[in-house]
C-alpha positions in Angstrom: 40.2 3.1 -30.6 36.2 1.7 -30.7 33.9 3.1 -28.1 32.5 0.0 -26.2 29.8 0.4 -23.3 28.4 -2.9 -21.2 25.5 -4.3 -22.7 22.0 -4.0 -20.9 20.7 -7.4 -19.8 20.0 -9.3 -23.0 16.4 -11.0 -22.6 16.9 -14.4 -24.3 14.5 -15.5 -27.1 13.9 -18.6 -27.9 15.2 -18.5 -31.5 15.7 -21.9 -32.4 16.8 -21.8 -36.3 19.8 -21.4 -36.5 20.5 -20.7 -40.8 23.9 -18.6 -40.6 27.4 -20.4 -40.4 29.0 -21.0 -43.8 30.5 -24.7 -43.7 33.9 -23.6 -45.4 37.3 -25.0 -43.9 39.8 -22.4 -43.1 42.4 -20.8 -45.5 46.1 -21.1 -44.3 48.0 -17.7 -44.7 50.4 -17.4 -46.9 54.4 -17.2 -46.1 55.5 -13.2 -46.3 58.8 -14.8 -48.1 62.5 -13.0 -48.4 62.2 -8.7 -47.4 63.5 -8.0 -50.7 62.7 -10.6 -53.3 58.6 -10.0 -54.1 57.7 -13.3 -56.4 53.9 -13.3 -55.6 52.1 -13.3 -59.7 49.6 -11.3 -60.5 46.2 -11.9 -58.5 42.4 -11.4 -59.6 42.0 -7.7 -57.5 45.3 -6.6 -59.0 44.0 -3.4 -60.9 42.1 -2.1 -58.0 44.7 -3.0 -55.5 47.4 -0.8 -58.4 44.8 1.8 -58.1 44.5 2.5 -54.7 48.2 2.3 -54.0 48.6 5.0 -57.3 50.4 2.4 -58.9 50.5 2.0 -62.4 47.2 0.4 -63.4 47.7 -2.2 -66.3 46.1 -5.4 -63.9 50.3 -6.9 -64.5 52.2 -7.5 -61.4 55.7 -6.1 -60.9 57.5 -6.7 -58.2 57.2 -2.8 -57.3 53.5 -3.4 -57.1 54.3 -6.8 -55.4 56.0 -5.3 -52.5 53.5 -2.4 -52.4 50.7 -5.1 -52.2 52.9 -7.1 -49.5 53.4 -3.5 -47.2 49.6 -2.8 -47.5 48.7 -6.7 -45.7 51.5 -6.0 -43.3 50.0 -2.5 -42.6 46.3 -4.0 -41.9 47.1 -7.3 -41.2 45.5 -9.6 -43.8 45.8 -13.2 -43.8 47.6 -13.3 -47.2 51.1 -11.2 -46.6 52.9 -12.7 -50.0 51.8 -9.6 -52.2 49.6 -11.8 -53.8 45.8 -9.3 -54.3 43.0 -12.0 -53.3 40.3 -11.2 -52.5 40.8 -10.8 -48.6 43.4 -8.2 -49.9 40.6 -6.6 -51.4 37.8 -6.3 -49.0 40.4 -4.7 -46.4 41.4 -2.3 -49.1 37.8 -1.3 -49.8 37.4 -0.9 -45.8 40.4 1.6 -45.7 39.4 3.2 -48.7 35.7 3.8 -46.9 37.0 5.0 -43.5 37.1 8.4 -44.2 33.3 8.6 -44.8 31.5 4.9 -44.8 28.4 6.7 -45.2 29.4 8.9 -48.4 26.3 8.0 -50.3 24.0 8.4 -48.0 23.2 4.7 -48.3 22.1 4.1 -44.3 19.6 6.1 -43.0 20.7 8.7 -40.3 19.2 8.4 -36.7 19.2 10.1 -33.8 19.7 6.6 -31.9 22.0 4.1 -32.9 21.8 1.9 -36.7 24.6 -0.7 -37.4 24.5 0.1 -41.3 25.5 -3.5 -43.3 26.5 -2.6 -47.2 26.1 -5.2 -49.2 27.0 -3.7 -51.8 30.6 -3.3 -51.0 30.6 -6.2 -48.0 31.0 -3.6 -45.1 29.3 -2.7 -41.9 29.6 0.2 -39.7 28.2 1.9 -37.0 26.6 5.5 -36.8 24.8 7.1 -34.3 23.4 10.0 -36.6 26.6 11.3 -38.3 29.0 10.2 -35.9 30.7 7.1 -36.6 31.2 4.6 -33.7 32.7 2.1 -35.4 34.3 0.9 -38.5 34.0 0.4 -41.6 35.2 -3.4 -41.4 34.7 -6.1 -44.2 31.9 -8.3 -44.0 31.1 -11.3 -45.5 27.1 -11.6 -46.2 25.0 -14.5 -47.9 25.6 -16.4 -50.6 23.5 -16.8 -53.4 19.9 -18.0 -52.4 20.8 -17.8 -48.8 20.8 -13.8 -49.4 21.0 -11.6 -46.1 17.7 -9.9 -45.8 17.9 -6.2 -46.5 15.7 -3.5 -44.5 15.3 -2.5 -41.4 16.0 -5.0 -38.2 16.0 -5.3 -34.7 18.5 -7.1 -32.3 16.1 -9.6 -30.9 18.7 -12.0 -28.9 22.6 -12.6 -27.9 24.4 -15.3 -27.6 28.5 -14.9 -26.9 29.4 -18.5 -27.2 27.1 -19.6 -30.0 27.7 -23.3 -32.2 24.9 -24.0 -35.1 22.5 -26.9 -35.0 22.3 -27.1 -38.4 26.2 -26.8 -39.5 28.0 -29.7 -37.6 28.5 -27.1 -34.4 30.0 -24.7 -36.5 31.2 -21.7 -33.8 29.5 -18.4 -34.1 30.9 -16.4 -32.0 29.6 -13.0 -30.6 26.4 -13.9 -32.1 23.6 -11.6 -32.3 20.2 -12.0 -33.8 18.2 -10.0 -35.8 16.1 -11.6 -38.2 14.5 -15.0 -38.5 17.9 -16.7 -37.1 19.8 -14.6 -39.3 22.4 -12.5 -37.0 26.0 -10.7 -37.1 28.6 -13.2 -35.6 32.2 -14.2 -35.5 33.5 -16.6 -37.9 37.0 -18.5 -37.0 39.5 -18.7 -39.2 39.9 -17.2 -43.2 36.5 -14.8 -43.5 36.9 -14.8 -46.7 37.9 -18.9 -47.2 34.2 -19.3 -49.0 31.7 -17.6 -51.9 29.5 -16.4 -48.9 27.4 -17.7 -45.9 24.3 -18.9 -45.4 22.4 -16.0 -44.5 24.5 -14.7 -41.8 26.8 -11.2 -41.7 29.9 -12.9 -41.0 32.8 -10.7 -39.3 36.2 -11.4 -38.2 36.2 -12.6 -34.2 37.9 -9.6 -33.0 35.4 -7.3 -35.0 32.6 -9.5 -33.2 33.8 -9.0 -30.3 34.1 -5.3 -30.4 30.4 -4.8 -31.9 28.9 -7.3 -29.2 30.9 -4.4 -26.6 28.9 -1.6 -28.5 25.3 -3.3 -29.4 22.6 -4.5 -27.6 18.8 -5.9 -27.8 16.6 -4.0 -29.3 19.4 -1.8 -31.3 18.4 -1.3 -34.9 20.3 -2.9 -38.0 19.7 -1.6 -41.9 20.7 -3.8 -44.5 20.9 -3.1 -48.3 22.8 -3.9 -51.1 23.7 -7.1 -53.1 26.3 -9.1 -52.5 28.6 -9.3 -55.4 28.3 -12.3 -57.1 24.3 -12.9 -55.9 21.2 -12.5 -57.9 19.4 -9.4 -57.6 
C-alpha cells in the first residue's frame, strides 16, 4: 500500500532535549455493543460526521446515523466503534475526506525531492514528492497550546527507533525522528487522541510511525503550517 525504501545510515546527533511526548494516560475503546441495537447519544463531531456520510445534518443522533457512525469506525478502524462521533471519529474522517487530494490548496510547497507536508490546520501529515503522493493523509496530533509545533521549513537532523523522553517519566516515542530543536514526528502508544495536544511534538499513531520511519531519512525536508485548532494564533 505505502512505498517504503531502507533508510540511508542515520548520523546520530547529539540532541539532548527531548520537549515532545504529551503525558496523557491512554483512552480504553469503547464496546461495538449488539449488531442491530445502535444506543451511542449524540457526540460533539456529530454534524460533520452527518455530513460526510450525507446524512441528514441537524447535529441529533438517530440511530440511522448511529449505525452509519459505528460502520464508518469499523471501516477505518478507530478506537471508539460504539457510533459515538468523538473526536478520534473525527480526525479519521477528515483524513479520508483529504485522501483524494491532501494537497488541494496548495498549502505544502511542491518539490522536486521529497517534503513530509504537516497541516496544522486540519491535524494531518502527508508525503509528496512533487505532485505524487507517497503517503497518506493520516491524522496527526501536533502541540498544544504554548508548546505549539514550529511551522516552516525543517530538516530531519537525527533518528531514533526506540526512543523514551527524559523529561516525561520515559514516556515511549517510538519511530522518532528529529527535526527541530528536539521537536520530531514519533509514535505515540495508545489513544492519539486521549489528550488536548502534545508538547511540541507531531504525534502519529505507531503503525503510521513506523511506516514514515520506512520512507524518511536524515536530511529529508519537513514543512509545517497551520494552527492547531484550539491554539493561539
Amino acid at each position: 500500500m505505502r512505498p517504503a525504501r531502507l533508510p540511508r545510515a542515520a548520523a546520530a546527533s547529539a540532541a539532548a532535549a527531548l520537549l515532545c511526548a504529551a503525558a496523557v494516560p491512554a483512552a480504553s475503546a469503547a464496546p461495538a455493543g449488539d449488531a442491530s441495537a445502535c444506543t451511542a447519544p449524540t457526540g460533539p463531531y456529530q454534524r460533520p460526521l452527518e455530513r460526510y456520510l450525507d446524512r441528514p445534518v441537524d447535529g441529533r443522533q438517530s440511530p440511522e446515523d448511529c449505525r452509519a457512525i459505528r460502520a464508518f469506525q469499523a471501516d477505518y478502524g478507530t478506537s471508539r466503534t460504539d457510533g459515538y462521533a468523538d473526536l478520534g471519529t473525527y480526525r479519521t474522517m477528515v483524513a479520508a475526506e483529504a485522501a483524494p487530494d491532501p494537497n488541494a490548496a496548495g498549502d505544502c510547497p511542491v518539490r522536486s525531492f521529497t517534503v513530509t507536508c504537516v497541516d496544522m490546520d486540519r491535524q494531518l501529515l502527508w508525503v509528496q514528492s512533487g505532485d505524487r503522493v507517497d503517503f497518506g493523509p493520516v491524522p496527526i496530533r501536533t502541540g498544544r497550546d504554548a508548546q505549539e509545533t514550529r511551522p516552516g521549513w525543517h530538516t530531519i537532523y537525527w533518528r531514533s527507533k526506540d526512543h523514551v523522553s527524559t523529561l516525561y517519566d520515559d514516556a515511549p516515542m517510538p519511530y522518532a525522528q528529529f527535526f527541530d530543536g528536539g521537536q520530531a514526528l514519533h509514535g505515540h502508544p495508545g489513544d492519539l487522541f486521549d489528550g488536548g495536544g502534545s508538547a511540541g511534538c507531531v504525534n502519529l499513531t505507531v503503525d503510521d510511525a513506523a511506516s514514515l520511519w520506512m520512507l524518511l531519512d536524515v536530511d529529508d525536508s519537513i514543512y509545517v503550517w497551520g494552527t492547531k485548532p484550539g491554539t493561539a494564533d
